[in-house]
C-alpha positions in Angstrom: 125.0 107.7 101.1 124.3 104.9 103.5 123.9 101.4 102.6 122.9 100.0 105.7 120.0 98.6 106.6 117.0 100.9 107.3 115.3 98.9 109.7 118.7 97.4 112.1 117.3 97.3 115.5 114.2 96.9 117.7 114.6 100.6 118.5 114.3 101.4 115.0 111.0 99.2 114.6 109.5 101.5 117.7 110.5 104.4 116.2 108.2 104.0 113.2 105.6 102.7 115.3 105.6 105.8 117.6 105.7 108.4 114.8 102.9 106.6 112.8 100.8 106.2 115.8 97.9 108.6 115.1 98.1 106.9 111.5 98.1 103.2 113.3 95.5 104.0 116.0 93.4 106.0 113.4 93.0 103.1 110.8 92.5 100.6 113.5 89.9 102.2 114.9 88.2 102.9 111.6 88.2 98.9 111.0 86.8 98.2 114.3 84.4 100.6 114.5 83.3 99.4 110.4 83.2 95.8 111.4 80.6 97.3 114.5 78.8 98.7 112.1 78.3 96.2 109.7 77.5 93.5 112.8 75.1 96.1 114.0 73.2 96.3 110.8 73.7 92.6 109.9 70.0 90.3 110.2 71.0 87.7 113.2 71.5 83.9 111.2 70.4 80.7 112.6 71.9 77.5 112.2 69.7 74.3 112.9 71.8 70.6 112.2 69.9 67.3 111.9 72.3 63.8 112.1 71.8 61.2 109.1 73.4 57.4 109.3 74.0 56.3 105.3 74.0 52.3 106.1 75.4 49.7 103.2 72.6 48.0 101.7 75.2 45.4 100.0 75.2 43.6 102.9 71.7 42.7 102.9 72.2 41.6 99.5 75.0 39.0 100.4 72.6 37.1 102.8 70.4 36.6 100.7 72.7 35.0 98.2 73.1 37.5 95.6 76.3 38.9 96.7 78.1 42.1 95.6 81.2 43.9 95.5 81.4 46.5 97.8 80.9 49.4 95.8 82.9 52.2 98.3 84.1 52.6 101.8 81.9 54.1 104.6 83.0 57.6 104.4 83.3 57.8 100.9 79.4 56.5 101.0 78.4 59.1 103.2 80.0 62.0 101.3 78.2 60.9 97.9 75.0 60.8 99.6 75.9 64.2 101.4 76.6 65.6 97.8 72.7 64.4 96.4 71.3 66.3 100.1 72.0 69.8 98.7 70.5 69.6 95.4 67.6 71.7 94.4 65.5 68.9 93.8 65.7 67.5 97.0 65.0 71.3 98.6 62.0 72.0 96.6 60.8 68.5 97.4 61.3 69.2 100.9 60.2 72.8 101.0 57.2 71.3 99.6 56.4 69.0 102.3 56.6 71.4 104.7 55.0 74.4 103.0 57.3 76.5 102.8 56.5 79.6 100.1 60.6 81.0 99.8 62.1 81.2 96.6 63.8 77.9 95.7 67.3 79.4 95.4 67.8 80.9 99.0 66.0 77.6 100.5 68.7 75.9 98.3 71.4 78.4 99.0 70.4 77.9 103.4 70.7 74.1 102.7 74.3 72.6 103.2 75.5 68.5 103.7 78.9 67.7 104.9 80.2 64.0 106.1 81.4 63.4 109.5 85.0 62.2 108.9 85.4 58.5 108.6 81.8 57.6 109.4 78.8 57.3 107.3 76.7 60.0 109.3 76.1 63.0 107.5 75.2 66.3 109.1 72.2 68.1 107.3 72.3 72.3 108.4 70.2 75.3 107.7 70.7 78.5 107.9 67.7 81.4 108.5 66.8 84.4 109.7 64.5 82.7 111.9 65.5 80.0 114.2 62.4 77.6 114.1 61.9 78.0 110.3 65.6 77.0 110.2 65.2 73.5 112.2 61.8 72.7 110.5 64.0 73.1 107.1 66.6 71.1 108.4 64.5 68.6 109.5 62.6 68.5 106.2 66.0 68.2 103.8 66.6 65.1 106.3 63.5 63.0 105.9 63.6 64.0 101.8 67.0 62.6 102.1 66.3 59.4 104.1 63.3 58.8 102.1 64.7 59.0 98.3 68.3 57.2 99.6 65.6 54.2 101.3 63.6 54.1 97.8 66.5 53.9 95.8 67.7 50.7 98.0 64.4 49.1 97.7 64.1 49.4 94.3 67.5 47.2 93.9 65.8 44.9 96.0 63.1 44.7 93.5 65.3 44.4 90.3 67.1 41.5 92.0 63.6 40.4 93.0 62.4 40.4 89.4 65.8 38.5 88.5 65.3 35.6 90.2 61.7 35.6 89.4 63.0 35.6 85.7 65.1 32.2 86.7 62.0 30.3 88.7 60.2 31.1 85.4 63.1 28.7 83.4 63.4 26.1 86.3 59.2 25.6 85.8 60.3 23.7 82.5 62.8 21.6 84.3 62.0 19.2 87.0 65.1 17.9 87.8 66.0 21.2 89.4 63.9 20.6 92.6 66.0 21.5 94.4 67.2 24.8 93.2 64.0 25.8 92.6 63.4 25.9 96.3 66.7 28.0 97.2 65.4 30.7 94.4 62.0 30.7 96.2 63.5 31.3 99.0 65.6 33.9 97.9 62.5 35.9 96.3 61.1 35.5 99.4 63.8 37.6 101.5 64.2 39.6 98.3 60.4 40.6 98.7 61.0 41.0 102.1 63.9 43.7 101.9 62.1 45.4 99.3 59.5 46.2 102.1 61.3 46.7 105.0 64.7 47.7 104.0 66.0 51.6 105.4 69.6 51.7 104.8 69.6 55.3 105.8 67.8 56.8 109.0 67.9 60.0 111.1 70.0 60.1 114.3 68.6 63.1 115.7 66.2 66.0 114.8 67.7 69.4 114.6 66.6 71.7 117.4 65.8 75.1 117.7 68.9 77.3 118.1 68.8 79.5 121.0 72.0 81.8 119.9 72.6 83.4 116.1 76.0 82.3 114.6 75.8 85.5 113.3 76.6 88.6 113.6 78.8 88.7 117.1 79.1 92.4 117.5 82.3 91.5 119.6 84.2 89.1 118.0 83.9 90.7 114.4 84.6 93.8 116.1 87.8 92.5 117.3 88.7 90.6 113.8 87.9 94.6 112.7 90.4 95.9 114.8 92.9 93.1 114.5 93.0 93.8 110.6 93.2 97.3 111.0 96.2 97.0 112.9 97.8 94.9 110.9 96.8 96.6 107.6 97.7 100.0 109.6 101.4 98.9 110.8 101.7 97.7 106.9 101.2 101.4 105.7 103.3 102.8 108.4 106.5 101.0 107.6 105.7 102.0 103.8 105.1 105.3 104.5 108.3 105.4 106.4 110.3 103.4 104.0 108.9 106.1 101.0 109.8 108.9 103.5 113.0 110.4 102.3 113.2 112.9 105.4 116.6 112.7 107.5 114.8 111.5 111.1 117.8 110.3 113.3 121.0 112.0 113.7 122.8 108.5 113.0 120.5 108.9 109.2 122.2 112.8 108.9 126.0 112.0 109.6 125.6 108.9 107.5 124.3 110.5 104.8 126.5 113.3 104.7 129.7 111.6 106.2 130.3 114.6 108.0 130.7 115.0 112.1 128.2 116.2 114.1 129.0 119.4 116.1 125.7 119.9 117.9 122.1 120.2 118.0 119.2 122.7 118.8 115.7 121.8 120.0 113.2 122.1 118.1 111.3 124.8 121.0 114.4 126.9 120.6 114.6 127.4 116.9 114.0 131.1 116.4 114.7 132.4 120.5 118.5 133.4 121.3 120.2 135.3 124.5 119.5 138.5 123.3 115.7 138.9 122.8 113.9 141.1 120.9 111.7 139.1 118.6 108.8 138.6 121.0 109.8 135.1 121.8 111.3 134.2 125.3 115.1 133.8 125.4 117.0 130.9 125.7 117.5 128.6 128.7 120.2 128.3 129.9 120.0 124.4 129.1 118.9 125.2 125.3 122.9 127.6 125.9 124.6 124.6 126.9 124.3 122.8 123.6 126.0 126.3 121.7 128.8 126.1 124.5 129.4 122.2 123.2 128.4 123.4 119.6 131.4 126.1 120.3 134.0 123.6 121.6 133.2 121.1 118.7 133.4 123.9 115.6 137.1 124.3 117.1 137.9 120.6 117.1 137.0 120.7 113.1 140.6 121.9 112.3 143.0 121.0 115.6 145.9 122.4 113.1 145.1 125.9 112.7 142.3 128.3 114.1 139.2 129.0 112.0 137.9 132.5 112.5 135.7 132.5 109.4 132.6 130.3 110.0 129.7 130.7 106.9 126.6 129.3 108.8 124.1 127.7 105.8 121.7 124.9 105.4 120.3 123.5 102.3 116.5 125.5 102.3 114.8 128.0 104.3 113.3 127.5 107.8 115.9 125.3 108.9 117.5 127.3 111.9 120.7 128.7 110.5 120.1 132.1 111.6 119.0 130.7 115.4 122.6 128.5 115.1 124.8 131.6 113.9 123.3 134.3 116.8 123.4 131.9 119.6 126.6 130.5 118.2 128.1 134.4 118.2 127.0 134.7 121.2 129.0 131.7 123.0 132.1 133.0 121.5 131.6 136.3 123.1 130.7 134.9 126.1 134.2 132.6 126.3 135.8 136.0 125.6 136.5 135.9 122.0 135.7 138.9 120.0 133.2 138.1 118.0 131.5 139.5 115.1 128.3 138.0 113.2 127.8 139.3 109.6 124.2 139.0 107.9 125.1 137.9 104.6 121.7 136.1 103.6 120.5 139.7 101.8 117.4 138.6 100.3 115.6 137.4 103.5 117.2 139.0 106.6 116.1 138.3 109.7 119.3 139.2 112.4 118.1 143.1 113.1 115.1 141.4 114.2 116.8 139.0 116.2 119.2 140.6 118.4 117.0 144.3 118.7 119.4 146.6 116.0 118.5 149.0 113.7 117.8 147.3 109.8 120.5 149.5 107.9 122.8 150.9 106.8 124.7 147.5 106.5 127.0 145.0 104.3 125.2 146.0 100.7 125.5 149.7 101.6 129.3 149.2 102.5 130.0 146.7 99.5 127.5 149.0 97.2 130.3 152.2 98.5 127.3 153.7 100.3 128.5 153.6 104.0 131.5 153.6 106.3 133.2 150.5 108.2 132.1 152.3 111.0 128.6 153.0 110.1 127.7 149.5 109.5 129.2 148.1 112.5 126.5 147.8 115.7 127.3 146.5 119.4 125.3 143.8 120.9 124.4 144.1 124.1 125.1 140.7 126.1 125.0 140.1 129.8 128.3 138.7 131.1 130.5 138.9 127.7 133.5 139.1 128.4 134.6 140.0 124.8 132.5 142.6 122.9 129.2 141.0 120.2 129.3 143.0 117.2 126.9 142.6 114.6 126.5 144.3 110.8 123.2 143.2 109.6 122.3 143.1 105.5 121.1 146.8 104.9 119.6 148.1 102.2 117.7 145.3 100.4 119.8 145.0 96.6 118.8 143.6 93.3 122.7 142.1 93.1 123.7 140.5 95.9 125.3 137.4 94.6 127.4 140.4 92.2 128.0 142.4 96.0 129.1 138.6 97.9 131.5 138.0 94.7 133.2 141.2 94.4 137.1 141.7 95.7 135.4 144.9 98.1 133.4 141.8 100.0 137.0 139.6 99.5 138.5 142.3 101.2 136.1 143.3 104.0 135.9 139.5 105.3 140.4 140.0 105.3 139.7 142.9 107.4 137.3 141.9 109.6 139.3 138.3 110.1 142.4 140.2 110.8 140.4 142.7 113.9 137.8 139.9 115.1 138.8 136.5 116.9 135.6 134.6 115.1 133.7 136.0 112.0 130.3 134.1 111.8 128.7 134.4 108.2 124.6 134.0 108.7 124.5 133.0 104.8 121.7 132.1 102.7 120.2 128.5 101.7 122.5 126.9 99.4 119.5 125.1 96.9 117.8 128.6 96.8 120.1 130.8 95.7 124.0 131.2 94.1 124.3 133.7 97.3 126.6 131.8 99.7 128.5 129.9 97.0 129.7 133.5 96.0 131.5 133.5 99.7 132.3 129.5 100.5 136.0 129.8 98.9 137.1 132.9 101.2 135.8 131.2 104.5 137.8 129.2 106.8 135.0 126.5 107.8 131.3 125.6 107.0 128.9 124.8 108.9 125.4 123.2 107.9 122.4 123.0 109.5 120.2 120.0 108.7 116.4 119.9 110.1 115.6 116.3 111.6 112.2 115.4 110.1 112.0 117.9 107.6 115.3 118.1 105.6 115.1 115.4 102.8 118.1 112.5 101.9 118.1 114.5 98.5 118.3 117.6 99.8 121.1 116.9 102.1 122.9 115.5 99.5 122.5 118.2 97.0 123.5 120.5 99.9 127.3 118.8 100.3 127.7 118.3 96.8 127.4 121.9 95.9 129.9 122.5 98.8 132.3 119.9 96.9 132.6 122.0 94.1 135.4 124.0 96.1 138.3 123.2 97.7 137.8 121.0 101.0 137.1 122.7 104.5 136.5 121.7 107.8 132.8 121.5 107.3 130.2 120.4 110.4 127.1 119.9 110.7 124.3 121.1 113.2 121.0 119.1 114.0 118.1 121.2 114.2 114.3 120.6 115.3 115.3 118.2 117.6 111.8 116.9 119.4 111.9 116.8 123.1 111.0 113.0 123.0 114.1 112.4 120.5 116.7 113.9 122.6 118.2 110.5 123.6 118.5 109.2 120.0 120.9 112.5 119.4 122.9 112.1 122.6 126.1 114.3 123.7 128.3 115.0 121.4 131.5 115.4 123.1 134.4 117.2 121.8 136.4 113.8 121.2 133.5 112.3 119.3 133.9 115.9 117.1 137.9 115.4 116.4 137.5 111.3 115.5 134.8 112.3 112.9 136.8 114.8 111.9 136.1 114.9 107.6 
């Protein structure tokens, strides 16, 4: 198994993206189009902003001879005072003033206070559904604001101004203290003053009717929408991907299996060969070209000795073996090697079909004693060969044939036929579906397995080789099927050195 990275190269990051697209452009446009929606259906909002100056009334206090500690900075002033703004007391006070008939917790819910940063103004907003009721509201909160923060500093100026009445009243009995009884007069009389003029806090400016909602904008949400869809959707692709167990590249199917590569098929020609009877057109001759390579590489498995039995499998059905074996057959005979192909998947044959012969008798009614060598045997008719195609399909359908494929009569056929025939090609059956071709792997000379590219699982794959490990080793191969036309590049050529250097 491979224990590389999953994700290596910028390729490999396009690769999800482009196989996930309809998922990525399918969930993007579902949060765009829900974020239209909701904008669409959303009341417009109004914000309306009135500017408040929070002065220090300690200072006023200080000339007038009753100094006192500063009690907090400017800013920190201002945010205290912004805190008291959004209270509920101060909305229904204000909501009272102007007549307003709303229930107390949305007015109080549309108020909101904040401090400008390191200043003492403060900005008062309001939100509504209605852009004049929204400044009028603002504008109300304001003046309640300036009004209770100005009575609150005049009432200091009376409790100091009731103070130093307190000490006139004890320098009546002294005489001597002329002199300081005139400085406390004094000082009641600016006391009295500030009590009556004093407005530490004022507005700047009135809030103004808005002209523009700050919300909904059908655009920009619409855009947020799509922004989060296509991040949420590229998310779920590359988890989809990473769950996916499917074998997708051909670097994924001779990692995982450690095994060379000896060609591939297209996925358009799965299911058409050279000779066509099947309804389906034949092969190109550029779909060919990759069988002529597949032909060279299968002889490169073993440089030592010739293989003339070849069992054609693949781990589950509908994977292309029978497409690899026919064509396959057929490049032999065409390079002028006599060539025979031998059905021996009996429980789902499909090569009378394929190359236009008759369905029987075949190999279960010679292995069963019910037919001749010569019975069984049918010529293909190819264009060009110049070495005959002879085919013996399954036959008879048989409720043994992993007893038939075991016996010493099948032993002894494949001698025979390997003896008369340049290449024997075994169409087999699915190795996780049935016993079948594990009957037959020990008598062959070579395997070769056919692996689907986006269909054939990690698990599968692997379950495929390590039922072939049970036996002896063999030059074994394996052949990439469903190739998509857009993928072709991420295969490549494999040449016959590439064949011999992976060599197993």
């Amino acid at each position: 198994m491979s224990d590389g990275p999953r994700y290596a190269t910028l390729r490999d990051y396009l690769r999800v993206l482009r196989e996930q697209r309809v998922l990525i452009v399918a969930i993007t446009v579902l949060f765009g189009a829900v974020a239209f929606g909701l904008a669409a259906r959303e009341q417009p909002q109004y914000v309306a902003e009135a500017s408040v100056l929070v002065g220090d009334d300690t200072q006023e206090l200080d000339l007038v001879g009753t100094p006192v500690a500063p009690r907090e900075t400017a800013a920190e002033r201002a945010a205290i005072t912004a805190r008291r703004i959004a209270r509920p007391d101060v909305v229904a006070a204000a909501a009272k003033a102007m007549g307003a008939r709303q229930p107390l917790g949305a007015l109080t819910a549309a108020v909101s206070a904040r401090p400008e940063t390191d200043t003492s103004l403060i900005i008062v907003g309001a939100q509504w559904t209605d852009a004049a009721f929204a400044a009028r509201l603002a504008d109300a909160v304001a003046r309640e604001a300036v009004a209770r923060t100005n009575a609150g500093a005049r009432r200091r100026y009376a409790d100091a101004a009731a103070s130093v009445r307190s000490s006139l009243g004890k320098l009546q009995r002294r005489p001597q203290d002329d002199l300081t009884r005139s400085l406390e007069v004094e000082r009641l009389s600016r006391l009295q003053s500030l009590e009556q003029i004093s407005r530490p806090a004022s507005i700047v400016s009135s809030a103004s009717v808005p002209a523009a909602p700050v919300s909904p904008r059908p655009v920009r949400d619409t855009l947020l929408g799509l922004l989060l869809g296509l991040t949420i959707a590229v998310l779920l692709a590359f988890g989809r991907d990473s769950l996916d167990r499917r074998l997708r590249k051909v670097s994924d199917i001779r990692d995982e299996l450690r095994l060379p590569v000896v060609g591939h098929l297209r996925d358009d020609a799965l299911g058409r060969t050279l000779v066509t009877s099947n309804g389906k057109p034949a092969l190109t001759e550029a779909d060919f070209e990759a069988f002529r390579i597949m032909r060279t590489n299968v002889d490169f498995l073993d440089v030592d000795s010739r293989l003339t039995t070849l069992a054609v499998t693949s781990a589950l059905p509908e994977e292309g073996k029978s497409t690899v074996a026919c064509s396959l057959a057929c490049a032999y005979a065409l390079a002028g090697k006599r060539t025979l192909i031998v059905e021996c998947d009996l429980r789902r044959p499909t090569l009378a079909h394929k190359l236009g012969l008759g369905k029987g008798p075949g190999l279960s009614d010679y292995l069963a004693g019910e037919a001749e060598p010569q019975a069984v045997v049918q010529p293909v008719a190819l264009p060009g060969a110049q070495a005959p195609l002879v085919a013996i399909v399954a036959g008879t359908p048989s409720p043994r044939p992993a007893e038939l494929l075991g016996s010493q009569r099948f032993g002894a056929f494949l001698d025979e036929v390997a003896a008369a025939y340049d290449v024997v090609l075994l169409d087999t059956s699915p190795l996780l579906s049935v016993v079948d071709t594990l009957e037959l792997v020990p008598r062959v000379d070579g395997v070769v397995v056919c692996v689907r590219a986006q269909q054939t699982t990690r698990d599968q794959a692997q379950a495929a080789k390590a039922a072939l490990e049970h036996f002896p080793a063999r030059p074994m191969g394996i052949v990439v099927t469903g190739v998509r036309a857009g993928d072709e590049l991420d295969y490549g050529y494999y040449s016959y050195a590439y064949a011999y250097g992976a060599k197993a």
